[in-house]
N, CA, C and O atoms as a DFTB+ gen file, in Angstrom:
320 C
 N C O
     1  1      73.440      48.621      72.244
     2  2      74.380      47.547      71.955
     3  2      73.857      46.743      70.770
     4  3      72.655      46.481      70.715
     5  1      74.647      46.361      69.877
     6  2      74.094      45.641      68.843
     7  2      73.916      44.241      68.868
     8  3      74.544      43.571      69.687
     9  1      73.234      43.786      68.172
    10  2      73.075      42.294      68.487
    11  2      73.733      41.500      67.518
    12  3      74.334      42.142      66.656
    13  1      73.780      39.975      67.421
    14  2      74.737      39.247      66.444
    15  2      73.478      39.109      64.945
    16  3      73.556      38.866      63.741
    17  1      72.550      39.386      65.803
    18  2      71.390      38.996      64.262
    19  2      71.267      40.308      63.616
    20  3      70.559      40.412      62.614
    21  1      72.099      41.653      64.257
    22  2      71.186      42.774      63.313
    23  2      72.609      42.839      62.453
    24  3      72.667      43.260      61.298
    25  1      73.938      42.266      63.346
    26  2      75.017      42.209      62.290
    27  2      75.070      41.299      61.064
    28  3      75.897      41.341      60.153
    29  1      74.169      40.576      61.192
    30  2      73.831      39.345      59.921
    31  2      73.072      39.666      59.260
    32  3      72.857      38.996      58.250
    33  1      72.370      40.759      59.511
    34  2      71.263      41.425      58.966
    35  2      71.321      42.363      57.757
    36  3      70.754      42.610      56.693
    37  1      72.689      42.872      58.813
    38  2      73.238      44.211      57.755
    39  2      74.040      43.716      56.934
    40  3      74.184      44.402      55.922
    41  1      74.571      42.865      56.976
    42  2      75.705      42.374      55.979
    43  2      74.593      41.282      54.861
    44  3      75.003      40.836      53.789
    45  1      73.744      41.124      55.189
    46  2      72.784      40.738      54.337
    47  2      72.199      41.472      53.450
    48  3      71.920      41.102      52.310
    49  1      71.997      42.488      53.897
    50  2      71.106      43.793      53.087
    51  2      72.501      43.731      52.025
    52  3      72.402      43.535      50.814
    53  1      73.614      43.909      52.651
    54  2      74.937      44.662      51.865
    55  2      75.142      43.699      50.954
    56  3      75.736      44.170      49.984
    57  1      74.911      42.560      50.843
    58  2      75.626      41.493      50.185
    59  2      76.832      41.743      50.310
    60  3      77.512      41.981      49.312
    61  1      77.487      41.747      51.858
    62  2      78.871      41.743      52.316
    63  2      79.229      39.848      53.112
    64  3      78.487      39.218      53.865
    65  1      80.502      39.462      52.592
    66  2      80.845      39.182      53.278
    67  2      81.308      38.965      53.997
    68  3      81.743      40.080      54.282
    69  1      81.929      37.918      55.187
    70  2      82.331      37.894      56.805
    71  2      83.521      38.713      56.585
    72  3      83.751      39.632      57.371
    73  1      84.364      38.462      55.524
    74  2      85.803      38.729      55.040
    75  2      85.844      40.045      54.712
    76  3      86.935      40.582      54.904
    77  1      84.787      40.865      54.178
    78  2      85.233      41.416      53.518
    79  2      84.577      43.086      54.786
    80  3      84.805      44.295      54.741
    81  1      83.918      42.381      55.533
    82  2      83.508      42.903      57.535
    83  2      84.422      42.921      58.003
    84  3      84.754      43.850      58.739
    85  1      85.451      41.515      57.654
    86  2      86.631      41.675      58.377
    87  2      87.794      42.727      58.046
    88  3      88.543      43.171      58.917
    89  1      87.864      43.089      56.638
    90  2      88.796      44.144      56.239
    91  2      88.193      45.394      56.531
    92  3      88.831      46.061      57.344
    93  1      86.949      45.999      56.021
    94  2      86.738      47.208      56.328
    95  2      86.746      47.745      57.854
    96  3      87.047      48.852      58.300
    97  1      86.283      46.494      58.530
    98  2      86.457      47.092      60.348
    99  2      87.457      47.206      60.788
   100  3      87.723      48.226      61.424
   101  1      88.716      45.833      60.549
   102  2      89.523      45.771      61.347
   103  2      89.738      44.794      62.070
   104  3      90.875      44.373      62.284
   105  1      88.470      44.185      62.650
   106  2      88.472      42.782      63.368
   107  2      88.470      41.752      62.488
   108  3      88.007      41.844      61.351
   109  1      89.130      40.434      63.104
   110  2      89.633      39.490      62.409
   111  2      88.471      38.546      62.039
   112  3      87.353      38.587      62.553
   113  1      88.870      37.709      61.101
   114  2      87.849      36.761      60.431
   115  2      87.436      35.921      61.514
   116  3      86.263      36.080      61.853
   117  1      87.968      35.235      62.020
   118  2      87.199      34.481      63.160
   119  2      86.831      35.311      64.299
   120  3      86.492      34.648      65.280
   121  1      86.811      36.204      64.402
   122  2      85.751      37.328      65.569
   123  2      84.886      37.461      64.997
   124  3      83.782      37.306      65.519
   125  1      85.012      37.779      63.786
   126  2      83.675      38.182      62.990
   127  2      82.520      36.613      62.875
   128  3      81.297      36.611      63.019
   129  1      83.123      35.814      62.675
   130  2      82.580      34.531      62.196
   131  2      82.199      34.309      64.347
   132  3      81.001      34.289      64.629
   133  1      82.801      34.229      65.069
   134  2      82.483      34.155      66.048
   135  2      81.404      34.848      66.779
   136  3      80.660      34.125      67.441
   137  1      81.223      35.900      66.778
   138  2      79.913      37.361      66.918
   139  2      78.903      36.748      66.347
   140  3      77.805      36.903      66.883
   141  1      78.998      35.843      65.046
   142  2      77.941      36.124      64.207
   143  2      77.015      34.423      64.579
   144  3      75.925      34.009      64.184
   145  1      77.923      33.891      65.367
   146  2      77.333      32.681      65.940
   147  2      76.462      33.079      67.233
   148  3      75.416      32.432      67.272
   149  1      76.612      33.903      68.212
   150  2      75.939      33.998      68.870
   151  2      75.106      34.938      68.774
   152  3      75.021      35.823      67.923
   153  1      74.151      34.612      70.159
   154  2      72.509      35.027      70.002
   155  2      72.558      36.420      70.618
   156  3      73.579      36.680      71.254
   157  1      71.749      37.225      70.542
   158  2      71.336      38.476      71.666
   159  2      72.547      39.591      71.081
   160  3      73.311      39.579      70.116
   161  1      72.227      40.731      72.425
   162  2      73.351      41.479      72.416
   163  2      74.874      41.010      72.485
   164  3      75.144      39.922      72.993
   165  1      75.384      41.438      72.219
   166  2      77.152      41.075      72.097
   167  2      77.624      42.314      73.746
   168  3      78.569      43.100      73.682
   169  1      76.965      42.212      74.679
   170  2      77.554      42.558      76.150
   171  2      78.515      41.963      76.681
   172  3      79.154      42.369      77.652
   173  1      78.763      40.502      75.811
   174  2      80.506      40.326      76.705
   175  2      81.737      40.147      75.215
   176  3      82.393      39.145      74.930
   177  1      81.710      41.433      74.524
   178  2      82.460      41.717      73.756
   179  2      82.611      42.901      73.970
   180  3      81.916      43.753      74.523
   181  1      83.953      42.904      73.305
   182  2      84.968      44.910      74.101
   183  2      84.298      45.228      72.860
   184  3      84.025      44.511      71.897
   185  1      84.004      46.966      73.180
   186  2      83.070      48.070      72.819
   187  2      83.468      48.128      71.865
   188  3      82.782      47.999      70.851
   189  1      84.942      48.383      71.871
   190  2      85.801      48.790      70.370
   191  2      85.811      47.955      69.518
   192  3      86.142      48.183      68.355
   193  1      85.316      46.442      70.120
   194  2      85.479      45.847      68.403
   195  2      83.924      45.453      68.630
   196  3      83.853      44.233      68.777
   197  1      82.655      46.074      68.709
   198  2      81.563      46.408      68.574
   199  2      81.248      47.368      67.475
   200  3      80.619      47.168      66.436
   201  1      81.922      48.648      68.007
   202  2      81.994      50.016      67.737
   203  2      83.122      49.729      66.528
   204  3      83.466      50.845      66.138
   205  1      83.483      49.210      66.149
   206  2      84.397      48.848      64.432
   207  2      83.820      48.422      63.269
   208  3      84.028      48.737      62.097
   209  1      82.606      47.194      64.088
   210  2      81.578      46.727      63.193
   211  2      81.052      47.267      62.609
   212  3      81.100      47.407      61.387
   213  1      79.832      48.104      64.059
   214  2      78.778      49.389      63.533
   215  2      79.195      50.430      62.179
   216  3      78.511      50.598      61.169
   217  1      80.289      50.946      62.442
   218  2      80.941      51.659      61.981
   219  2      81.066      51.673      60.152
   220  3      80.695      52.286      59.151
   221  1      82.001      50.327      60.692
   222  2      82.145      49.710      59.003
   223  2      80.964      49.631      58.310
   224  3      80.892      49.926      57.117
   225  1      79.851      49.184      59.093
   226  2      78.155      48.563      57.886
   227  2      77.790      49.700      57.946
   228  3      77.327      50.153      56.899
   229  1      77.833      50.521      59.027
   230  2      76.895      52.381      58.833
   231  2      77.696      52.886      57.263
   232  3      77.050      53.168      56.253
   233  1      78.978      52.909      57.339
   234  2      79.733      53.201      55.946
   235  2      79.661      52.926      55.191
   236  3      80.192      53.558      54.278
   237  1      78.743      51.421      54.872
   238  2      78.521      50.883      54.154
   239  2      77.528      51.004      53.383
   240  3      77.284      50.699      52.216
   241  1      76.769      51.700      54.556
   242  2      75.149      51.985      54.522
   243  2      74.050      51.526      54.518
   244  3      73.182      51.590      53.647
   245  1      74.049      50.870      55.851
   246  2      72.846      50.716      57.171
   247  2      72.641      51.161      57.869
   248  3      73.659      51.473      58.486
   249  1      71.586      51.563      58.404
   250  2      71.168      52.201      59.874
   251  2      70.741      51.420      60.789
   252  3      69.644      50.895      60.601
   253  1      71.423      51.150      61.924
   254  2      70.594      50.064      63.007
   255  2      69.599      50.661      63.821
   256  3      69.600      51.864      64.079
   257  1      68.462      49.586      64.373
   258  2      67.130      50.198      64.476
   259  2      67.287      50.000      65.629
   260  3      67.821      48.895      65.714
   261  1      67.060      50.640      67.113
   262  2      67.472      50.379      68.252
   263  2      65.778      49.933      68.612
   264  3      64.717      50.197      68.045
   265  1      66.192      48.989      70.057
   266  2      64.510      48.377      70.217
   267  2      63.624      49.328      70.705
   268  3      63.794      49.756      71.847
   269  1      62.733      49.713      70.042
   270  2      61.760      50.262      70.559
   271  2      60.303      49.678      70.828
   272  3      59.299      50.390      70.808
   273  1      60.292      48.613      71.024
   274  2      59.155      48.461      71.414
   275  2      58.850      46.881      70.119
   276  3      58.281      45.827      70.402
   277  1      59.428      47.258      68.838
   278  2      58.991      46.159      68.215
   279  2      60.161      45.723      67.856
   280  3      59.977      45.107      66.807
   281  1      61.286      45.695      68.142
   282  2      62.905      44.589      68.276
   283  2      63.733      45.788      67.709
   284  3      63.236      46.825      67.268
   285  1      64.952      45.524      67.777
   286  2      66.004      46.196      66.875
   287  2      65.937      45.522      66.001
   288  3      65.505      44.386      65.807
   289  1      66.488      46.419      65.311
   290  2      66.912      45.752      63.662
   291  2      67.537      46.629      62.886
   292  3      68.132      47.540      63.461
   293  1      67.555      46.585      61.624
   294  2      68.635      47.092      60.552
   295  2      68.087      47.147      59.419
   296  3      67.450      46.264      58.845
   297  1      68.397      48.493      58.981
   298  2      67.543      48.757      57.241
   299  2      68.859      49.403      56.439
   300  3      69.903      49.544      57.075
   301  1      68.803      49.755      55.170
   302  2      69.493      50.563      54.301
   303  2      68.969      52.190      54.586
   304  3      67.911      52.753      54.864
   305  1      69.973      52.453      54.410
   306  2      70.273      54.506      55.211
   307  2      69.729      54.350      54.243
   308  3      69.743      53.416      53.442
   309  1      69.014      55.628      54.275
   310  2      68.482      56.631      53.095
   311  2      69.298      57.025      52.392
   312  3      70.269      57.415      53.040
   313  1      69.469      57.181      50.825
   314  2      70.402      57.758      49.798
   315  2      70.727      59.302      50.377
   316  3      69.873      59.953      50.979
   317  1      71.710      59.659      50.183
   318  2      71.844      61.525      50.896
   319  2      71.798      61.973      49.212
   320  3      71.850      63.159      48.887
């Protein structure tokens, strides 16, 4: 599950903003601006507009770092 800081994270790396998260995903500007206020995992948000986010910044090109031991987090994908 992703968290609201690795989504601030990635859109940081991207020099994206909230608006422009909000067009490529799908979810609206104040969901997005809302997600990005709170702390931790996003577990009481529906999957699908989780799974819209991910989606959009992976396309964008980030990879989220799932916790293993030293936090999740979020880097830039490797060039293909």
């Amino acid at each position: 599950m992703l968290t609201a800081e690795q989504i601030r994270a990635a859109r940081a790396l991207l020099r994206m903003e909230q608006k422009d998260l909000a067009e490529r995903s799908g979810v609206s500007l104040p969901s997005i601006k809302r997600l990005e206020q709170m702390n931790g995992a996003l577990t009481a948000t529906r999957v699908s507009t989780v799974e819209a986010i991910r989606t959009a910044l992976e396309t964008a090109g980030v990879t989220f770092i799932a916790q293993n031991g030293g936090g999740a987090g979020v880097r830039l994908a490797k060039p293909e």
